[in-house]
C-alpha positions as CSV (number, residue, x, y, z in Angstrom):
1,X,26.1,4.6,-70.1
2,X,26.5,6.0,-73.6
3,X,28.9,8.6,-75.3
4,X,25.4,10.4,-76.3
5,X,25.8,14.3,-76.2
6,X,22.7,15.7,-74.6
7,X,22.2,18.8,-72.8
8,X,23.1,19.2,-69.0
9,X,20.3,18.7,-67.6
10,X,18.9,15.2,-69.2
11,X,22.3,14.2,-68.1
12,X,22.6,15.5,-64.8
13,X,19.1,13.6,-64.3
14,X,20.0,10.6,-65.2
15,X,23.8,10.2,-63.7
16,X,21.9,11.6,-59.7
17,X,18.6,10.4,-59.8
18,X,18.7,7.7,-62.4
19,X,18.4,3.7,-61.5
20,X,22.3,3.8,-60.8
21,X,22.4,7.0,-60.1
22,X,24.4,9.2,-57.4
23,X,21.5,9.8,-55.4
24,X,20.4,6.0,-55.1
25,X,23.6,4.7,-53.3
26,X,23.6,2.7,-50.4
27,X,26.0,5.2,-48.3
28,X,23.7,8.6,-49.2
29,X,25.3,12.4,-49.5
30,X,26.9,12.0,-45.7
31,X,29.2,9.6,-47.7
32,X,30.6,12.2,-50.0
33,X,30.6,15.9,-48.7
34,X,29.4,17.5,-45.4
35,X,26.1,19.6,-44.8
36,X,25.1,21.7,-41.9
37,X,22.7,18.6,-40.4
38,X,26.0,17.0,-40.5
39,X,28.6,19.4,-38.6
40,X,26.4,19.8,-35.6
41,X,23.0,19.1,-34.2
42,X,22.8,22.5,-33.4
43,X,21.2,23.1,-36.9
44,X,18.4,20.5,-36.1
45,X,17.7,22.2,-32.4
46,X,17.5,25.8,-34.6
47,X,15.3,24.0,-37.2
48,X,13.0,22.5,-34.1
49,X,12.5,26.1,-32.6
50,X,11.6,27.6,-36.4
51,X,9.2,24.6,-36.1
52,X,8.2,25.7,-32.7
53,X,7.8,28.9,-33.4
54,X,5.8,28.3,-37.2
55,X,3.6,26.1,-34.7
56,X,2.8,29.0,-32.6
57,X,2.2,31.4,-35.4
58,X,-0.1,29.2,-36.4
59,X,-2.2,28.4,-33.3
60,X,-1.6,24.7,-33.3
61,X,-0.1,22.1,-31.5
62,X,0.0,20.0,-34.1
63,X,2.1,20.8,-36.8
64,X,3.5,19.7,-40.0
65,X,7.4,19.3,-41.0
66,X,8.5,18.7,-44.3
67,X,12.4,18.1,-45.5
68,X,12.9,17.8,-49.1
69,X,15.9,16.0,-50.4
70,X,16.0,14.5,-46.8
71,X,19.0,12.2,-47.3
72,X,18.7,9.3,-45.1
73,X,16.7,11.7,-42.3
74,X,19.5,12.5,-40.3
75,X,17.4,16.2,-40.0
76,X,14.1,14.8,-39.1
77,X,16.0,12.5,-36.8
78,X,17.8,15.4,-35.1
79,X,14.4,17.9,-34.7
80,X,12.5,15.4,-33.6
81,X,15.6,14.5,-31.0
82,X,16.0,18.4,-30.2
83,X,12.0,18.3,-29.3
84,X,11.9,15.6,-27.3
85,X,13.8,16.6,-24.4
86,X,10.2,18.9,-23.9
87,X,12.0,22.1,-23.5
88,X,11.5,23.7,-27.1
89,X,7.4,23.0,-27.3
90,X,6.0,21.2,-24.8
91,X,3.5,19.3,-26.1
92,X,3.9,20.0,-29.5
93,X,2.6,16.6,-32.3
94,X,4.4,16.7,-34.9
95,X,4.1,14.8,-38.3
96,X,7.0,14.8,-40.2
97,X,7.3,14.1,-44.1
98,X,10.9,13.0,-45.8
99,X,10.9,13.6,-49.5
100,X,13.5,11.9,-50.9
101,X,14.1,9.2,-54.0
102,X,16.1,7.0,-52.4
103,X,14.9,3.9,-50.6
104,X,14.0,4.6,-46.7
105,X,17.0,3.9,-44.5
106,X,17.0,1.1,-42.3
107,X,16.7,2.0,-38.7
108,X,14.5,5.6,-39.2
109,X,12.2,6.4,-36.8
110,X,8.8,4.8,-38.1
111,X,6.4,8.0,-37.3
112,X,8.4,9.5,-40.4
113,X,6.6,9.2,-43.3
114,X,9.4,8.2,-46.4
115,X,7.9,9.4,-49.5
116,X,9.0,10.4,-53.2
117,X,6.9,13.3,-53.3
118,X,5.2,16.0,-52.1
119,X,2.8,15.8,-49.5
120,X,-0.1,17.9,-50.6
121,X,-2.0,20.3,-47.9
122,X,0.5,20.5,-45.4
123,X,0.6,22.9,-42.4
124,X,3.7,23.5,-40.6
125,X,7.4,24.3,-41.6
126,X,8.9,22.7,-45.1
127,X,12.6,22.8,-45.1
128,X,14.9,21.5,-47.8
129,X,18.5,21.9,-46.9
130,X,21.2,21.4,-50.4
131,X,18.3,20.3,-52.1
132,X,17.8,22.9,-55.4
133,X,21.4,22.9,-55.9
134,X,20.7,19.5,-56.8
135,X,17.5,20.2,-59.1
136,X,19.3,19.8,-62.5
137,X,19.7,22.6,-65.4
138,X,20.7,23.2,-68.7
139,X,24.0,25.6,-68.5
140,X,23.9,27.9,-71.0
141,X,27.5,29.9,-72.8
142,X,27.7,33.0,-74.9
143,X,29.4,32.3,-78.2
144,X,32.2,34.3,-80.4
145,X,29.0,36.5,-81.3
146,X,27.7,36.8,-77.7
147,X,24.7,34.7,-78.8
148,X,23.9,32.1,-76.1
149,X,23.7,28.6,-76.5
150,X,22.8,25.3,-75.0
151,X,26.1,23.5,-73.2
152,X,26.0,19.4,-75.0
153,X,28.3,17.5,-72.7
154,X,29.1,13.8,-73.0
155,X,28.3,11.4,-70.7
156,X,31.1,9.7,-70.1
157,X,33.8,11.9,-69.4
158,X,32.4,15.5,-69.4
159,X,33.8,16.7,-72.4
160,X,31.9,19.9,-73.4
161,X,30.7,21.5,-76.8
162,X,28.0,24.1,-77.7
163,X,24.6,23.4,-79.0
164,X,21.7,25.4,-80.5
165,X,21.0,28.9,-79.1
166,X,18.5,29.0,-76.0
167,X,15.1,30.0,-77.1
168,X,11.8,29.9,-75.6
169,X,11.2,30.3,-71.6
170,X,14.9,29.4,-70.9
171,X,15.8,32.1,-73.4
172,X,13.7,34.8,-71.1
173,X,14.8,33.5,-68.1
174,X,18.6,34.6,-68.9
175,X,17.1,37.8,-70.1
176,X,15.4,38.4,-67.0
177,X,17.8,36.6,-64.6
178,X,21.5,36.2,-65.8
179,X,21.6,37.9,-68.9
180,X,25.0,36.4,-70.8
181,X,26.8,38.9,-74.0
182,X,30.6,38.4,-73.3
183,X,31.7,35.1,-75.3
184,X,32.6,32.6,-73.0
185,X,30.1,33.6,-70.0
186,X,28.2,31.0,-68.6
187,X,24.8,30.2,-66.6
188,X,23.0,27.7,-65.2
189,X,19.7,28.3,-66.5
190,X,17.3,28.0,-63.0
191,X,14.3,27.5,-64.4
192,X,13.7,24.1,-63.1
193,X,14.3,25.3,-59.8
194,X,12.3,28.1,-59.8
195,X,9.3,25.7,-60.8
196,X,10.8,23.3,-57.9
197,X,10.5,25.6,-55.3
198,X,6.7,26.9,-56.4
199,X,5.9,23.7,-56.0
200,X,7.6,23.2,-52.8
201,X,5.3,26.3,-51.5
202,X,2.8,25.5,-53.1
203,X,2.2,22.4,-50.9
204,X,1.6,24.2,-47.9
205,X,-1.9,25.4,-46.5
206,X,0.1,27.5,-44.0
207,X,3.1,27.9,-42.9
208,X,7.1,28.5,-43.3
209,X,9.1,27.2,-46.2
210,X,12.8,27.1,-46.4
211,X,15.6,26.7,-48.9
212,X,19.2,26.9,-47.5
213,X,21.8,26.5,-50.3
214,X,24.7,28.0,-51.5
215,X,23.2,30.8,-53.8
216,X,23.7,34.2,-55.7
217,X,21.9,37.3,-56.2
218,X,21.4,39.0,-60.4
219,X,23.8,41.9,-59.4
220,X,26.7,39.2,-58.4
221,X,26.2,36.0,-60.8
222,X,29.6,34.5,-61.1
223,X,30.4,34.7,-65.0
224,X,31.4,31.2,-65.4
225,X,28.7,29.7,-63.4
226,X,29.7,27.4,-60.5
227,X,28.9,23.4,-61.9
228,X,31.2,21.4,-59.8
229,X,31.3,17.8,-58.4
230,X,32.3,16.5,-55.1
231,X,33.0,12.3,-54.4
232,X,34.4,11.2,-51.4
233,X,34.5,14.6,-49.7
234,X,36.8,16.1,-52.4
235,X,35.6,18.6,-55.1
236,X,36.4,16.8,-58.7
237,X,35.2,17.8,-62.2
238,X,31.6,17.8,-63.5
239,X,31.0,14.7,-64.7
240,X,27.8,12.9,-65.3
241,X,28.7,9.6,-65.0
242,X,26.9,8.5,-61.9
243,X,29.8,8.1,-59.5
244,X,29.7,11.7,-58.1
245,X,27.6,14.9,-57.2
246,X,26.8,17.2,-59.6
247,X,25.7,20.8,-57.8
248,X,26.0,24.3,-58.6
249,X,24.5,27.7,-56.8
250,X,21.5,28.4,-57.0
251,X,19.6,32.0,-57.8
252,X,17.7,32.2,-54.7
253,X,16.5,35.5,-55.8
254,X,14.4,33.7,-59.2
255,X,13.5,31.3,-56.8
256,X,11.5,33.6,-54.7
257,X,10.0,35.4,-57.6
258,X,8.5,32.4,-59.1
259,X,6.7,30.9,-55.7
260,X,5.0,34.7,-55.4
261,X,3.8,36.0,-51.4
262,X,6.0,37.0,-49.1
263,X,9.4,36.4,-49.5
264,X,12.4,37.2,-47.7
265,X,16.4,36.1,-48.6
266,X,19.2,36.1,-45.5
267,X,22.3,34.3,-45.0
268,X,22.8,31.6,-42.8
269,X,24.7,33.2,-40.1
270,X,22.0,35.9,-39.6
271,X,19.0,33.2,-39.8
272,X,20.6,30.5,-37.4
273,X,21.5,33.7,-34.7
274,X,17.7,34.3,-34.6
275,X,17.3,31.2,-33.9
276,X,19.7,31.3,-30.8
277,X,23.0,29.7,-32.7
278,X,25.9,31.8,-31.3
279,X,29.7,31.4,-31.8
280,X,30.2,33.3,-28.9
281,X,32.5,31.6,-26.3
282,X,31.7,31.1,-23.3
283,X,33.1,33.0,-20.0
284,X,36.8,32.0,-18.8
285,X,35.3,32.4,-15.6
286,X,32.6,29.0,-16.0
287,X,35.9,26.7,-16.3
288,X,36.9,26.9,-12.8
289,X,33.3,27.1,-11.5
290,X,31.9,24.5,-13.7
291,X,34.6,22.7,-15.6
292,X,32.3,20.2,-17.3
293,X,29.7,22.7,-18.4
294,X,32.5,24.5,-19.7
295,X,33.7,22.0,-22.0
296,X,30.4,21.5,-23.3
297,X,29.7,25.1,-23.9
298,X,33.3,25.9,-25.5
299,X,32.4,22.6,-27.9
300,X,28.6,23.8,-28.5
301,X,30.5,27.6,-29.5
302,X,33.0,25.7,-31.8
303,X,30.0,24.1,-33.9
304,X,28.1,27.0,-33.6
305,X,31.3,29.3,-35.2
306,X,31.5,27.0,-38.3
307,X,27.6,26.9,-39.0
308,X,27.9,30.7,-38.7
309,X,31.2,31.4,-40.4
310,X,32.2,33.5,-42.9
311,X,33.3,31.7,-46.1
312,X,32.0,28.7,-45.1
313,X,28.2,27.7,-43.8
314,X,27.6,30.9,-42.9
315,X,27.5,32.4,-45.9
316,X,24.7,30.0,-47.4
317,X,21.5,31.6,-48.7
318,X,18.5,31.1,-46.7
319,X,15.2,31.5,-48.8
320,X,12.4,32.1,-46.6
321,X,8.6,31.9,-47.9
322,X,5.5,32.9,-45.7
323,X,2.4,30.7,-46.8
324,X,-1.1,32.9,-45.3
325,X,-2.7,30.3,-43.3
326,X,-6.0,28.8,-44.8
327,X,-6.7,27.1,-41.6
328,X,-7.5,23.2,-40.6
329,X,-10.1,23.0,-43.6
330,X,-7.3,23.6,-46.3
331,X,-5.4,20.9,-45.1
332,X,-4.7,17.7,-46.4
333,X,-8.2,15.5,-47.2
């Protein structure tokens, strides 16, 4: 670790996915902050019935799934849980894919395939749940003349200072995306996610893809942009130093843009109710007729009211990309 000043987004890089970085500790992201996968399995049982039904839309029964920035597979371990009980798609094969730098966790499943990239050709559902928040960016600010400029922060501790003004494709992203004139205003400039995600899409032969993040739309950027960092499931300052996540929202709305077709951006409460996820509670009359079903349900409604809830997980951005099908002879070699 150096005192260097460097733009955002070399550091970010280096302090998560670096050889001592964030991203390559032994206890993973479930060791710092809390994602839907982790609050309740009922986001894996909604993911396996988007699977199901991607599988149906495509007239297999053999189907592709994909989770990008896949932790240590606690999703793929809870779809593939969700599907085996044979109620959700009987007789569905499914081959699923973890992207993810870090090593593969001891103990997964071994029909999942750990990998650190892409797998080309794919056919199915790609998911990626809190994964472009973490696809680093340069953060740009507005100067005393309005002019924006590149964010130089130091390594060490975070300490901020400008830089040259943003030219080039960065420069017309902000035009087109989050266009900056007050002094002081701030952006992360999401042009690395934008090319992320095309990728991501452009993997499939057919098929769903997914983001699910924390995101905004151009009519309601925050002005300050929204870098933060969370160790040990407490928010603390952005620093790249390796010991803690560096995140920030994501404009799900660029995203969408740049990977073309058919697009379509919801929030998590409305996508996980379509998938059958509801808060609801269940009747007063079930506890005297079936008090342990009862339990169960009123616990299933709890989980289901915090994926769903306003302010919290239910507010997160879905990103939902159609892929036309090319069929069995565009898939993978």
């Amino acid at each position: 670790m150096t005192d260097d000043w460097c733009r955002w987004r070399e550091a970010a890089e280096t302090a998560l996915y670096g050889d001592e970085g964030f991203y390559r500790r032994p206890e993973g992201p479930a060791g710092h902050f809390r994602t839907s996968v982790h609050a309740s399995p009922l986001f894996a049982a909604a993911v396996a019935r988007l699977l199901a039904g991607t599988a149906r839309e495509l007239g297999t029964d053999t189907v592709d799934l994909v989770d990008v920035g896949a932790g240590r597979g606690e999703l793929l371990t809870g779809v593939l849980a969700a599907l085996r009980d044979g109620t959700t798609a009987p007789g569905l094969t499914v081959r699923a894919y973890a992207v993810e730098l870090a090593p593969r966790p001891a103990g997964l499943a071994p029909d999942i395939e750990w990998r650190a990239d892409l797998p080309r050709g794919v056919r199915g559902l790609l998911f990626a749940n809190e994964w472009l928040d973490n696809v680093p960016t340069d953060i740009a600010e507005a100067d005393a003349d309005g002019v924006p400029r590149y964010v130089l922060v130091r390594r060490a501790d975070g300490t901020e200072r400008l830089g040259s003004p943003v030219t080039g494709d960065d420069a017309r992203w902000l035009d087109r995306w989050w266009p900056l004139s007050r002094p002081g205003d701030r952006a992360e400039i999401g042009r690395p996610r934008d090319e992320a995600w095309a990728r991501a899409v452009g993997s499939l032969t057919g098929g769903t893809a997914v983001a699910v993040d924390y995101a905004h739309v151009r009519a309601s950027r925050p002005p300050f942009g929204t870098l933060t960092g969370f160790r040990a499931g407490r928010e603390v300052e952005p620093v790249p130093d390796g010991s803690r996540d560096l995140t920030s929202h994501v404009a799900l709305d660029a995203c969408a843009a740049a990977a073309g077709g058919v697009a379509e951006l919801l929030d998590q409460r409305t996508a996980l109710r379509e998938l059958g996820v509801s808060g609801e509670r269940p009747p007063l009359a079930q506890a005297s007729a079936d008090p342990a079903g009862y339990v169960r349900a009123l616990a299933s409604a709890g989980e289901a009211a915090e994926l769903t809830a306003r302010g919290g997980l239910g507010d997160f951005g879905w990103l939902r990309h159609r892929v036309p099908d090319r069929g069995e002879e565009g898939a993978r070699p």
